[in-house]
Wavefront OBJ file of the C-alpha trace (Angstrom):
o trace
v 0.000 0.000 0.000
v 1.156 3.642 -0.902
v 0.615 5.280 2.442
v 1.681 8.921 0.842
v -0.934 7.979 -1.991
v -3.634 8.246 0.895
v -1.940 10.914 3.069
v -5.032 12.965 4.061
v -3.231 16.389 3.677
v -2.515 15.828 0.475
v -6.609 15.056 -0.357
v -7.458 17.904 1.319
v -5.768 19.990 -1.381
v -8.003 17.997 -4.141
v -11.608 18.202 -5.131
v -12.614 17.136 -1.595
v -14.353 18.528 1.406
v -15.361 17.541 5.047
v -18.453 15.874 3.994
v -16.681 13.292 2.158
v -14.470 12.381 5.112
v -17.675 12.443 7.339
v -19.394 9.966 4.847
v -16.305 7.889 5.182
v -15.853 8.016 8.572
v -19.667 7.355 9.278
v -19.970 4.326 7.173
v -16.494 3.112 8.997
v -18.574 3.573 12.348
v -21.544 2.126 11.336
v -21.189 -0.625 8.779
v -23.695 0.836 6.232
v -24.601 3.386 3.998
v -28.262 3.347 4.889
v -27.221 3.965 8.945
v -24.536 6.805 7.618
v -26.739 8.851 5.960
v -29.419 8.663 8.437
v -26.798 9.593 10.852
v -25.830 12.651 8.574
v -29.409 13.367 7.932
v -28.697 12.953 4.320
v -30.012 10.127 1.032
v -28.163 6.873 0.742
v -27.412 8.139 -3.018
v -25.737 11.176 -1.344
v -23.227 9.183 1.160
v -22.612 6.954 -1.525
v -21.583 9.209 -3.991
v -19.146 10.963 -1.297
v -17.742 7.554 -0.866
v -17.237 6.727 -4.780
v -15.399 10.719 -5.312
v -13.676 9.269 -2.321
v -12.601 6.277 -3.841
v -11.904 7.694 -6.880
v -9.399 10.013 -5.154
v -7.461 7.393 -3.650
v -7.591 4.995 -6.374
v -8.384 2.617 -3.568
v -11.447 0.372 -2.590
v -11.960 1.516 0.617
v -14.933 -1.126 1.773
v -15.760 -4.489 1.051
v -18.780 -6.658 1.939
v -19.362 -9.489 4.570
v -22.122 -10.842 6.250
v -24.060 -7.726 4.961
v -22.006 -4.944 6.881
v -19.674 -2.821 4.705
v -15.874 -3.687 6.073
v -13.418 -1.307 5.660
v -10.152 -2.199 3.428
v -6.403 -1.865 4.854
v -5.955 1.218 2.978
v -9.043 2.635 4.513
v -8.042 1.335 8.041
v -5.462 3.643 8.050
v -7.165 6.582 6.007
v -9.711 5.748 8.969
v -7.325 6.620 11.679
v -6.204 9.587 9.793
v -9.815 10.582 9.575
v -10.712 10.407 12.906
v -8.292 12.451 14.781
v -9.128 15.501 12.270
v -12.697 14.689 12.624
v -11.730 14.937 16.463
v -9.966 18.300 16.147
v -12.185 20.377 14.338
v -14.825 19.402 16.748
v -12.883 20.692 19.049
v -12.342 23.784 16.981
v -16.133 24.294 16.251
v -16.808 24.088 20.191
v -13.814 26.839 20.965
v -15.392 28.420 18.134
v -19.252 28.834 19.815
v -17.591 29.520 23.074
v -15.468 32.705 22.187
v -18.189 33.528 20.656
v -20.230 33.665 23.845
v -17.780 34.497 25.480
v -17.579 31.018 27.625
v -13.544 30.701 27.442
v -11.357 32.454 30.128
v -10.754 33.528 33.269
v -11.924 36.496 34.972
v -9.798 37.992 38.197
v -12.397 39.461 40.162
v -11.899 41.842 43.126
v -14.696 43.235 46.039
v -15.172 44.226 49.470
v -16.207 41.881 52.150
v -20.117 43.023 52.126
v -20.593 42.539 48.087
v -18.500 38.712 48.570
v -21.743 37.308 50.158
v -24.566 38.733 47.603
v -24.331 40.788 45.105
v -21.510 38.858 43.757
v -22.433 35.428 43.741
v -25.891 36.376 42.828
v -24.859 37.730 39.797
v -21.564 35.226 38.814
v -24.702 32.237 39.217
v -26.978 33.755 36.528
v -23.511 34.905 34.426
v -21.722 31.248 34.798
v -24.676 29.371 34.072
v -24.953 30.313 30.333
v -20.740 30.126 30.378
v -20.189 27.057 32.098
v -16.056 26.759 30.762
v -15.582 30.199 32.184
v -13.280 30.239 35.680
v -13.515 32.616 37.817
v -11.159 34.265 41.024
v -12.559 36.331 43.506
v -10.592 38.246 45.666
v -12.303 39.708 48.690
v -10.032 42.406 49.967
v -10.469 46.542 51.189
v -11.297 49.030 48.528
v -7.648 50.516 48.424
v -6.134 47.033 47.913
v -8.701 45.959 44.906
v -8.167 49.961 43.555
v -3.846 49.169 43.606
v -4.570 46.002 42.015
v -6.739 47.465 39.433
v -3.662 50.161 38.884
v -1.104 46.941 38.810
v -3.458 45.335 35.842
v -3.770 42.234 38.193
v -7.317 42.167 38.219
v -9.705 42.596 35.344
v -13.212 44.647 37.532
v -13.575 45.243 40.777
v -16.337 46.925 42.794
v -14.963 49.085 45.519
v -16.362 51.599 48.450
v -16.401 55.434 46.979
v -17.152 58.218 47.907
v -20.678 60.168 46.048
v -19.362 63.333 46.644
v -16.089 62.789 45.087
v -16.686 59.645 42.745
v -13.503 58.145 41.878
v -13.012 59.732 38.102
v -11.731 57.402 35.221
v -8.166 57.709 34.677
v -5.555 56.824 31.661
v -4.832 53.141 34.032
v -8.104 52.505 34.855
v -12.078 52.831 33.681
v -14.459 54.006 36.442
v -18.532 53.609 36.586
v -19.388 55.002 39.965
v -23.306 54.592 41.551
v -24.760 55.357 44.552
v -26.544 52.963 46.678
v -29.284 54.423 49.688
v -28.483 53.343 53.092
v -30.873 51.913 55.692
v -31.073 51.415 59.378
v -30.233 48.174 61.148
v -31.985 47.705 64.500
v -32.417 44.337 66.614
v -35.814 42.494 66.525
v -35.740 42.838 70.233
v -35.652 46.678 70.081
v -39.009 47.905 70.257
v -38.082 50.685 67.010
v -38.059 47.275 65.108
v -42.037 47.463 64.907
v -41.672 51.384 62.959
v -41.806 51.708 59.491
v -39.700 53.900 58.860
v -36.775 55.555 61.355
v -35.754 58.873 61.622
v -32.960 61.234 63.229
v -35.567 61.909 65.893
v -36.134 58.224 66.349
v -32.459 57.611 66.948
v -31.887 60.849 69.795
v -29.306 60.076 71.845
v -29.310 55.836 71.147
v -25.880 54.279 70.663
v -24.880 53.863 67.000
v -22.451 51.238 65.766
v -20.574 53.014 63.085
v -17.640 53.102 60.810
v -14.518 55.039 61.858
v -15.359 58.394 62.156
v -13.972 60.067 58.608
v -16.324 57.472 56.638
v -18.898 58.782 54.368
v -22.047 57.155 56.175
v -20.690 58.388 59.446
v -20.559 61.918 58.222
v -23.425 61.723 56.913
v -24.911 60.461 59.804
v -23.626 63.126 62.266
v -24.803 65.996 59.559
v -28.293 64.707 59.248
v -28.705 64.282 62.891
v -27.157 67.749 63.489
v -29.653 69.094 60.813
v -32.705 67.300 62.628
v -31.750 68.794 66.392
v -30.853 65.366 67.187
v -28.061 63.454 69.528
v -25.723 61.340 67.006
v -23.995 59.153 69.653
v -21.477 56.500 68.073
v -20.643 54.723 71.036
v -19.107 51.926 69.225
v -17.050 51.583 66.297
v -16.112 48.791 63.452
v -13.803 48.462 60.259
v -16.346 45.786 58.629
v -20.459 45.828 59.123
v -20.200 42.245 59.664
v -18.764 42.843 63.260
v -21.250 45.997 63.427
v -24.159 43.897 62.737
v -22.981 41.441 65.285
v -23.788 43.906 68.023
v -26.578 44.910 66.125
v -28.076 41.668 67.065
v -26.978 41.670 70.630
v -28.999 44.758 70.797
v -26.023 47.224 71.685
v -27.215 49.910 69.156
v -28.438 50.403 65.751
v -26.408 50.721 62.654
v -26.641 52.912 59.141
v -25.254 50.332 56.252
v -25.144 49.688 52.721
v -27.846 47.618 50.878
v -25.797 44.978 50.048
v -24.019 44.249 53.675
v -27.829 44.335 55.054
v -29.111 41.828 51.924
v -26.508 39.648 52.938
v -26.254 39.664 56.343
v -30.374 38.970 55.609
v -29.914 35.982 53.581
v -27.755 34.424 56.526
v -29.892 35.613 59.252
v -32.177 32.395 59.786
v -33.734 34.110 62.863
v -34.433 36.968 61.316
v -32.488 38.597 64.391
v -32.410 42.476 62.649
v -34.859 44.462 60.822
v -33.739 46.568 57.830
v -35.468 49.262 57.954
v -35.496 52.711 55.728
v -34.001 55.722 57.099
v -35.439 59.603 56.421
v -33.531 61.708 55.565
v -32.118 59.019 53.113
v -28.006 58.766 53.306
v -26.458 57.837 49.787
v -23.106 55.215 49.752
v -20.915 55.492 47.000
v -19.773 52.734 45.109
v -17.704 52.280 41.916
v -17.122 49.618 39.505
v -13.331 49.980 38.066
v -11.728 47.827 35.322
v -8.296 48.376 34.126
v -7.799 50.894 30.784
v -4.213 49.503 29.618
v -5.037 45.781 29.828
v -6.995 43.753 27.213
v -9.664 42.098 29.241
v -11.595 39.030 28.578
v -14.510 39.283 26.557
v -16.070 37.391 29.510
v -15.179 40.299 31.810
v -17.152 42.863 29.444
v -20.062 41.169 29.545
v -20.031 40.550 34.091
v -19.201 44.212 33.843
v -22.414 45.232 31.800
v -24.378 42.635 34.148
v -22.995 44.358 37.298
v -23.945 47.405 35.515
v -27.311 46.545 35.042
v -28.163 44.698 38.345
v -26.324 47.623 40.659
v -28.859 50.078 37.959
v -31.743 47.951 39.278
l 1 2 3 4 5 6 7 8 9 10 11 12 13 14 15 16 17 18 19 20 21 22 23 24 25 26 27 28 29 30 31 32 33 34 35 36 37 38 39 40 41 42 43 44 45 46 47 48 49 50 51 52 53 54 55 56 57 58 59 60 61 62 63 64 65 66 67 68 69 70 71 72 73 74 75 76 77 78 79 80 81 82 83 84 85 86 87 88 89 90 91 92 93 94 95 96 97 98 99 100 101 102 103 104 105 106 107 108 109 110 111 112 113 114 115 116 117 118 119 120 121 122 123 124 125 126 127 128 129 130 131 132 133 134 135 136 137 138 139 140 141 142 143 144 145 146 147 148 149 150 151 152 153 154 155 156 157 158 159 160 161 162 163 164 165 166 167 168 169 170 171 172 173 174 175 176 177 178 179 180 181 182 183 184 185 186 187 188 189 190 191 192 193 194 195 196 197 198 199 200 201 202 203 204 205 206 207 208 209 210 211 212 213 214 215 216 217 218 219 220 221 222 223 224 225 226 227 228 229 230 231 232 233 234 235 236 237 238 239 240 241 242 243 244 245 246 247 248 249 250 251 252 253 254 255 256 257 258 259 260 261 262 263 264 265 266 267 268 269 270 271 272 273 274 275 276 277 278 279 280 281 282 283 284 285 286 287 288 289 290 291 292 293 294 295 296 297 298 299 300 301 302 303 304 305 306 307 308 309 310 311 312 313 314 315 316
């Protein structure tokens, strides 16, 4: 047998295409032209015409008959094994194919603060992963300075970070910046009998310990000027770097707390007992947030499309 005679490279460059090689390689599978070109979804005059051009190319008989099942020459054993590994890699290339085009290759480096880790992130990575099951994805769950240094280092590819509304982080030639504001609300213990109001106010709050961030933060301020505004006594008698540690006292019923939406959805969804109450707070107190990606880095197309989700579902 002339091996270089049925060198499939060499077809290739002939008057054949794919479909002949899938004809061949179906009938090699199956034993039969009839199961073939149901297989294919084609007519049994159709596979066997890509099998004679086949045949014709090669100058070979590439099946015989026996006990009424189409058996496959030498020559075509080997054109067979030559056949199916291509076969093999351009399926491979068709899937890669469909998934950069949906964006379902990748990895995305992902950075947040502690509050949006147990949410807003995970909320919105399950809807996003589902439809991209291939994609991978870090998350890195560290203060808003670290993910904004790591945004300016390229070593992430979005992050969503504490700003502040007055002074919204501005986009910058390292890095792309979508700030949003987010309206706070009060955090009081079931057990506290302002748990039962709809709504709480300044007035509500005269003179009751307040849990609190460190005194420079932008609720805090806020906090002190509304109060100050309303006549009332702003008294942070205890103070916290993370809400999850303020909304621990919160529950012990040590004060009440102003916080984000998204520390109070998520300390919700992990509050079986339903120990605090969310409730609104008048006059409302804005947080700022910002979503940041970096400007000199190519991103994923992946990442593009969890930052227009984020966009949307922070919009919301």
């Amino acid at each position: 047998m002339n091996r270089q005679r049925l060198s499939l490279a060499r077809l290739e460059r002939r008057k054949l295409n794919i479909r002949h090689f899938e004809a061949f390689y179906a009938v090699g599978m199956l034993g039969s032209v009839s199961s073939a070109a149901e297989s294919m979804n084609l007519t049994q005059p159709a596979v066997s015409k890509q099998l004679a051009a086949l045949e014709h190319e090669t100058g070979q008989q590439l099946f015989h008959r026996r006990s009424g099942r189409l058996e496959m020459t030498r020559e075509a054993a080997y054109l067979f094994e030559e056949v199916s590994s291509t076969l093999v890699n351009l399926d491979g290339l068709t899937d890669a194919i469909a998934n950069i085009r949906r964006a379902s290759l990748g990895r995305i480096e992902i950075g947040c603060t502690p509050g949006l880790s147990y949410d807003l992130l995970p909320q919105t990575l399950s809807s996003f992963l589902r439809e991209r099951p291939d994609v991978r994805v870090s998350l890195q769950v560290e203060t808003s300075d670290h993910l904004l240094k790591k945004v300016l280092l390229q070593q992430l590819d979005l992050a969503v970070i504490e700003d502040s509304f007055q002074h919204p982080i501005a986009s910058s030639p390292n890095y792309h910046a979508i700030p949003f504001n987010v309206t706070c609300v009060c955090a009081v213990s079931v057990e506290d009998p302002l748990s039962r109001k709809s709504v709480l106010t300044p007035a509500d709050l005269d003179g009751r310990p307040a849990i609190t961030l460190e005194s420079g933060h932008e609720i805090t301020v806020q906090q002190q000027r509304a109060f100050d505004i309303a006549g009332a006594v702003f008294n942070p008698a205890y103070e916290t770097r993370l809400w999850w540690s303020g909304l621990g006292m919160v529950k012990y019923n040590l004060g009440y707390a102003i916080v984000d939406p998204f520390n109070a959805d998520a300390y919700a969804s992990l509050d079986a007992e339903r120990t605090i109450r969310f409730l609104p707070f008048e006059p409302g107190l804005l947080h700022g947030m910002a979503l940041i990606y970096p400007a000199l880095k190519n991103i994923p197309r992946a990442a593009e499309l969890l930052i227009a989700e984020l966009r949307e579902r922070v919009a919301g």
